[in-house]
Each structure stands twice: as C-alpha cells, then as structure tokens.
C-alpha positions as a printed Julia matrix, in Angstrom:
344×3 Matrix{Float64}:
  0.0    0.0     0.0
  2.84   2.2     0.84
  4.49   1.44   -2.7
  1.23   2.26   -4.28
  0.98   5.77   -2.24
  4.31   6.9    -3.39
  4.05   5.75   -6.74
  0.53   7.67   -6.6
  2.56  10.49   -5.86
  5.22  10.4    -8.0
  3.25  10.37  -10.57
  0.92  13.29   -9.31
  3.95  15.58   -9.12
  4.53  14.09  -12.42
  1.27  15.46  -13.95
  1.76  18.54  -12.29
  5.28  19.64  -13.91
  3.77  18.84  -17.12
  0.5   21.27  -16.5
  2.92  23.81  -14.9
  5.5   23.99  -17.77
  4.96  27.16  -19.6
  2.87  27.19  -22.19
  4.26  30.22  -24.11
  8.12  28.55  -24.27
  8.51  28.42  -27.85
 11.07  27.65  -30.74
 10.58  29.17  -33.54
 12.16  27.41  -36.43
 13.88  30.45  -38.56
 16.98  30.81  -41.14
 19.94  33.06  -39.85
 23.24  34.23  -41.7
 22.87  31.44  -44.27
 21.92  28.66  -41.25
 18.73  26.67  -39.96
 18.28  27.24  -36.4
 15.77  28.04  -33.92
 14.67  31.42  -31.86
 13.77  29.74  -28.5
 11.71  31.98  -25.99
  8.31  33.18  -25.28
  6.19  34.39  -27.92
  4.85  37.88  -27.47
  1.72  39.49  -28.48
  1.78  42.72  -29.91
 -1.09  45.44  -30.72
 -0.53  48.55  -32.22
 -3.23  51.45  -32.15
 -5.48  49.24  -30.54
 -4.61  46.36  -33.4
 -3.36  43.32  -33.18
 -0.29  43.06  -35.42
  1.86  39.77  -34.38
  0.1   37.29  -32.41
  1.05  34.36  -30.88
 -1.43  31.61  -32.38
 -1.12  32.75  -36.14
  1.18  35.32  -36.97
  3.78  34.89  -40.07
  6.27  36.74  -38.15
  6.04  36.76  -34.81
  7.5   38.79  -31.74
 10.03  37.29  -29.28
 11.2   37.8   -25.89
 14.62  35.68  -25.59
 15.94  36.89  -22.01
 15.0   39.95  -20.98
 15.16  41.89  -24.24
 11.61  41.4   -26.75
 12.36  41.73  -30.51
  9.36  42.43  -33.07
  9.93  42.13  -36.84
 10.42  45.61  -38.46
  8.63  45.18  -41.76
  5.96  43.74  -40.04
  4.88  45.33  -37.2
  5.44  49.14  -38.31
  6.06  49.14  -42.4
  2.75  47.73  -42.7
  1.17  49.76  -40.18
  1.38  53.33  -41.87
  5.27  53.78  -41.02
  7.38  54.08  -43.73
 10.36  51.51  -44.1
 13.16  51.28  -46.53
 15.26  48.33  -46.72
 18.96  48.76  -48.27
 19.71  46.7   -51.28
 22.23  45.24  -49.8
 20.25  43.84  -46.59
 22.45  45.27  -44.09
 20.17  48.38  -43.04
 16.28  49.48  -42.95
 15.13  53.27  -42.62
 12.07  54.11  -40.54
 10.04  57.4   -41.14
  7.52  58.6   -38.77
  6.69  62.13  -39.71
 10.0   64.15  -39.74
 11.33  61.32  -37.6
 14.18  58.68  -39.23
 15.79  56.12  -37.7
 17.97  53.96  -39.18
 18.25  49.83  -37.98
 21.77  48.41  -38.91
 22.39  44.45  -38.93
 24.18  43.07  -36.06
 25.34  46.6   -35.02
 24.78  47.73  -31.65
 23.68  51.38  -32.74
 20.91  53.22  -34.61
 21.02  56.7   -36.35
 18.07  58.79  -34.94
 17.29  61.84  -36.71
 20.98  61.64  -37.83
 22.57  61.41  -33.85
 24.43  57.98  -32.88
 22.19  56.24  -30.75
 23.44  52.87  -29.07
 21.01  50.08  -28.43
 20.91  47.28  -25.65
 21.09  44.35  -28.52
 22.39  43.96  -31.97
 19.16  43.63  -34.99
 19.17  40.73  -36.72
 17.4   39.43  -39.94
 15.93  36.32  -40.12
 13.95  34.19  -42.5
 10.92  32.6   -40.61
 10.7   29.32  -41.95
  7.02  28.48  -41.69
  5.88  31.47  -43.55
  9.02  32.55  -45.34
  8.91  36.47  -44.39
 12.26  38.14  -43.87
 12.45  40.5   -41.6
 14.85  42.55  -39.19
 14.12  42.12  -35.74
 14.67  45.07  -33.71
 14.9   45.81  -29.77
 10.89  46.67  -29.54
 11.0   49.53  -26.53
 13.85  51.53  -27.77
 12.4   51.11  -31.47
  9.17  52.59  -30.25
 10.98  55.15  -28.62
 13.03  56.19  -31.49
  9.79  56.64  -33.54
  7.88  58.43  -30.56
  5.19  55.89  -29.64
  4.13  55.04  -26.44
  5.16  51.75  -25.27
  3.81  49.31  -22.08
  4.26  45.61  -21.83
  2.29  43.31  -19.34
  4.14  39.95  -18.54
  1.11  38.45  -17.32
 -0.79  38.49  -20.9
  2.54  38.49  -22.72
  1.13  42.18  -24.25
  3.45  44.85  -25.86
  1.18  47.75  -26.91
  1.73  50.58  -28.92
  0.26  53.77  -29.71
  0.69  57.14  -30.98
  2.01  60.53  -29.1
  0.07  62.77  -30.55
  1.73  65.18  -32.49
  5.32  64.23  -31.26
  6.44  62.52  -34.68
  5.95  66.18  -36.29
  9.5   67.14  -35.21
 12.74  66.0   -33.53
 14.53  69.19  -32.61
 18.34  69.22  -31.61
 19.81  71.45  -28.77
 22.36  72.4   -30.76
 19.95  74.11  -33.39
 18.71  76.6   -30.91
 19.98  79.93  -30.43
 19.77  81.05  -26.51
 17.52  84.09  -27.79
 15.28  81.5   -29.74
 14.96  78.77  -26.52
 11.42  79.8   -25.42
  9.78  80.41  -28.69
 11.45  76.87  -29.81
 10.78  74.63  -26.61
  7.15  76.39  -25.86
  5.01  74.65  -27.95
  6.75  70.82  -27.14
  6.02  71.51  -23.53
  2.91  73.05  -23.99
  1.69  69.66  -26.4
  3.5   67.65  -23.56
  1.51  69.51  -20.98
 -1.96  68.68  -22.46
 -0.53  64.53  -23.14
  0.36  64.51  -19.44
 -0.81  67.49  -17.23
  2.44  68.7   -16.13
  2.08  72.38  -16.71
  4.38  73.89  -19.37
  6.11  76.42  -17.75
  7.23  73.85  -15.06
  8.74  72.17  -17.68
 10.07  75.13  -19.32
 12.08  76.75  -16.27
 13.08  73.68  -15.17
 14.79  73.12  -18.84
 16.21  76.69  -18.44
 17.56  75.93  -14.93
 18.92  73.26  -15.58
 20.23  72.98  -19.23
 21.31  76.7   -18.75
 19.19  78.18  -21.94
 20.28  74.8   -23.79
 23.8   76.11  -23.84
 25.16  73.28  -21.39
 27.51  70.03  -23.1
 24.78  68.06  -22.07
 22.2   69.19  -23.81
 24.16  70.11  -26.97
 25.88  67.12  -27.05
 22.85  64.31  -25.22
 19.63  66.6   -26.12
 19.03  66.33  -22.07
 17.58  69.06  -20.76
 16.98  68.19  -17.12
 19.98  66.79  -16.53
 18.42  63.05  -16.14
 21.44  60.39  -14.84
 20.99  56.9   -15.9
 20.27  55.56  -12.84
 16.8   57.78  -11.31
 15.02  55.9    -8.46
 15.69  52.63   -9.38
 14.49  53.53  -13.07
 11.35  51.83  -11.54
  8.8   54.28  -13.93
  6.84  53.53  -16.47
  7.78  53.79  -20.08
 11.31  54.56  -19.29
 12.86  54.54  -22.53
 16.2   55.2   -22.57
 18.17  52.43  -20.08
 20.88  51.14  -21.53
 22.02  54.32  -24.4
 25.49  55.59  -24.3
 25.3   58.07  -21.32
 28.41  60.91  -20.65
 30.27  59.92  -17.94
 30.87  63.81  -16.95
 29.29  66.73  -17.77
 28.97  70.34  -16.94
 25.86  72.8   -17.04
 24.21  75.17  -15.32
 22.23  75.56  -12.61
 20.42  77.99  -10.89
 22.36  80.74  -13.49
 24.55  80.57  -10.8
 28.25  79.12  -12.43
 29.25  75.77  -13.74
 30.7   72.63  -12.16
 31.12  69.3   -12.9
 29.22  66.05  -11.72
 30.61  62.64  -12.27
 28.07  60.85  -13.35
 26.21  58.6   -16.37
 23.64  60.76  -17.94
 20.69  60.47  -20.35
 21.47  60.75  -24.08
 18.07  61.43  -26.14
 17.76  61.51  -29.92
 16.01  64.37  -29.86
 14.71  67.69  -27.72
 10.85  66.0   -27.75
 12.02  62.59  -26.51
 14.22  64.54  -22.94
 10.8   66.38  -22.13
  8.85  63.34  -22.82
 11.36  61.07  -20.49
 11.01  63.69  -17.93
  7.65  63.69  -17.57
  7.8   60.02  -17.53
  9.94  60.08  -14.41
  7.77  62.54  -12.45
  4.87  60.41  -13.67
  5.76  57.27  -12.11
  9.34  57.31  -10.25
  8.8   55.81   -6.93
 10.41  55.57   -3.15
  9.53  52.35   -2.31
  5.55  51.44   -2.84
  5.04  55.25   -2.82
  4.7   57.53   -5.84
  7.92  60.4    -5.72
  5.75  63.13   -6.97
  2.06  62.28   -6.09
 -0.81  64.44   -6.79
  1.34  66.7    -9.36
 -1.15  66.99  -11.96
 -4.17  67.26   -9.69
 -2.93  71.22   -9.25
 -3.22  74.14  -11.54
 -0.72  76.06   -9.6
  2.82  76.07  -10.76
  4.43  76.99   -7.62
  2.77  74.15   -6.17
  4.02  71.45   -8.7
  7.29  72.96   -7.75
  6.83  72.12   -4.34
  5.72  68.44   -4.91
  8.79  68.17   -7.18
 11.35  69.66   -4.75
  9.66  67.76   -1.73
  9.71  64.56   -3.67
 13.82  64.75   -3.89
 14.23  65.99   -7.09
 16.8   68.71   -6.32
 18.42  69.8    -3.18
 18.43  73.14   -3.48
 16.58  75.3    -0.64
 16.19  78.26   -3.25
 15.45  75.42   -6.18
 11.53  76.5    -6.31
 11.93  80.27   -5.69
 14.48  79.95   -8.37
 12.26  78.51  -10.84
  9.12  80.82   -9.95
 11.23  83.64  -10.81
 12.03  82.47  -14.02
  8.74  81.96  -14.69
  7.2   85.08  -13.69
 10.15  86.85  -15.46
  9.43  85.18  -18.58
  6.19  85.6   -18.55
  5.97  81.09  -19.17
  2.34  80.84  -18.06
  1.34  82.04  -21.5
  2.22  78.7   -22.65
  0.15  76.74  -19.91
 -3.14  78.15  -21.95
C-alpha cells in the first residue's frame, strides 16, 4: 500500500510539472546568416493602435522575448502599419520614417542613427527568414524602437502584451539642442512643452524653467551634445517608472551645465542621451509620472494642481533637487518670462 501511495505520488507531481510547464516557451524554427536554427523563448503578443499586429497563435512573423530583451519584426509590425520603411539593397540596413522622424536599424550593429545622432542600443538587430511562412524581416529591440519613432510603449508579462500607440503630435519634429539659439529657446521649446503639458498634465512652464535651470538656456555640453535638458542620470530611483525609454544608451560619464544661473561645475556621473529635444521632455515627464520611493509615488498628486508653484513644491519635496532656493528659483524664471502664456 505504501508502494502504491508513493508511486501515486510520483506520478501526481509528475502530472503537475507537465501542467505547470509554460505554455508560451517556444522555438521558432527560422533561417539566420545562411543557417537553420531556432529562436527559443516566449512568444509575445503585440497590438498597435489598438490592433493586433503579431500574435502568438497565427502570426507569419512573430515577436520574441529571448531573455530579458523582446524583438518584433520591423517590416511587419510598423512598415505595414502606416510607417514608412526602406530596406537597403544590400540587406544590411532598414530606414524608418515617422513624420520628420528617421531612424535607421543596422544588422548586427549595436547602434541606430536617430534623426541623424548615434544612438546605441541594448542588442544587436538581426534578420531572419521565418521558416514556416518565409517572411524576412529585421528584428529590432521593440522599446527603444518605439521610442526612437515616438510611440508610447507598455508591456504586461502576465498576458505576454506589448502595446503601442501614438504621441500625438510628437512625430511632427525631432529638434536638436544644438539648433537653438539662446535668444530663440522659449519660442522653440514652448510649444513641445505646452503639447506635452496637455498629453500629461504637467504644466508647461514647469517644464520650461526647469529646462532653463537646468540645461542653462540649452547652452550646457549636455544638452548640446545628449539633447538632455533636465539633466536626467541613468540611474533615477531605481528607473522603476513607467515607459522609461532610454536604459541602456550611451550616457556621458561627466558633464557640466548650469544651474540655478549661478556658475558651472562638474558632476561625475552617467547621464541620459536622447535623440532628440521631444524625446528629454517626454522622459522627464515620464519620471515625475511614475518614479517611486519604495511602494510610494515620488511626486504624487502633481497633476491634480493648476498652480505652478505648487508642482514645484511636490517636485522639490519629492527629492528631485536639493536646493533650498530650487523653487523660488524657478518661480522667478517663470514670472520673469512671462511662461504661463504657454500653460493656456
């Protein structure tokens, strides 16, 4: 009887590895440099604008996670979707287009060109043949592809969902630091934080002095050389905020800008490189968004006031600067600028 128990639960356990394997492991049988092999990982699901685009149960070329990085098939999931993609004759490259953004994919390099600045990536692209439906496709690194192109980007593990969606109206420009004359800053970065105001509430001219404070008028090397405005490290509250985009890019290691108006100085540190002007305010908005100290939002209840001075106050009270002058600082600037205008 005893024999019969444990063999009972032997093969109990038995049954119950085989129900708890993972269903979504997958290989995915696909030709690469010349070779058969396989892509082994989890198939993802991906919807774009609200529309599923590679599923896992019967798409041609379908999405991968393989460790911790998810790779979606260029052609596929954006050339066919209403973004424009070139691939080079010689089927080393492909150029995206998204409004007066370009970003260009090369093979097996660990870089992209975004709107014509260097931009390294977490993992090389790769094309591959998918041998069940015989599409060939580059497979690109899908959160810093959607950034490049200005989409929004969220993944949930537990449905094995990436979405995507549109910005609205941030694919109409990608404007460099280094373009802007001091005299021209306001008039130039106005209208991106105003549009970035009404996407996520955070007032404009918050956004606005803070760039001035702390790019120094856009005249600082990081935000000629990095397009960072708000001088945003790599490494900001654990990076624990949704639809941080920019982990893993080639950072500066030191920099110098101003602050306050008052001087320069260095800080030894890894900071934020961004392709573009629109993509720093977006990332920054990001952060106040949804950093967090511990279970606890950083910045809670910033977009439930009107009041500028008082966003101020939740920012400098949630650790953003140490400064005891950092909010009268910024107030001034605002009121001396007159950067309300562009919270209307």
């Amino acid at each position: 009887m005893k024999h019969k128990k444990t063999l009972f639960t032997f093969l109990l356990l038995c049954g119950l590895f085989v129900l708890s394997k993972p269903v979504s492991a997958a290989k995915v049988p696909v030709i690469r440099a010349g070779k058969s092999t396989n892509l082994k990982g989890t198939i993802i699901n991906v919807k774009y604008r609200g529309t599923a685009v590679t599923m896992a149960d019967n798409s041609a070329a379908p999405s991968i996670k393989i460790g911790s990085d998810i790779f979606v098939p260029c052609k596929t999931l954006f050339s066919d979707n209403g973004i424009h993609a070139a691939y080079a004759a010689d089927g080393n490259k492909v150029t995206l287009r998204h409004g007066r953004r370009k970003v260009i994919f090369y093979a097996n390099k660990k870089y992209a060109k975004v709107n014509g600045k260097k931009m390294s990536l977490k993992v090389k692209p790769y094309f591959v043949t998918y041998k069940r439906s015989n599409v060939r496709d580059l497979l690109v690194p899908a959160k810093q592809a959607a950034s490049f192109l200005g989409l929004k980007y969220s993944y949930r593990s537990d449905a094995r969902l990436v979405t995507l969606g549109l910005r609205n109206g941030i694919e109409e420009s990608a404007t460099q630091t280094r373009s802007v004359d001091k005299n021209e800053f306001i008039d130039t970065i106005g209208p991106l934080a105003r549009a970035n105001y009404k996407r996520t509430g955070i007032l404009a001219s918050v956004t606005m002095a803070q760039a001035i404070l702390e790019s120094g008028w856009g005249q600082s090397t990081l935000a000629e050389n990095g397009n960072n405005l708000f001088g945003m490290k790599i490494s900001l509250s654990g990076n624990n905020w949704a639809g941080s985009a920019w982990d893993g890019i080639n950072y500066y290691k030191k920099s110098t800008y101003e602050y306050g108006g008052g001087g320069r100085y260095s800080i030894k540190a890894k900071f934020r490189k961004y392709s573009c002007v629109e993509d720093s305010i977006e990332d920054h908005s990001a952060y106040l968004l949804g950093a967090k100290s511990g279970s606890r939002k950083r910045y809670a209840g910033l977009t439930k006031t009107k009041s500028y001075k008082k966003q101020l106050q939740i920012i400098k009270k949630g650790g953003y600067a140490t400064s005891g002058s950092y909010v009268n600082d910024l107030c001034r600037v605002i009121r001396t600028y007159h950067l309300t205008k562009w919270d209307k």
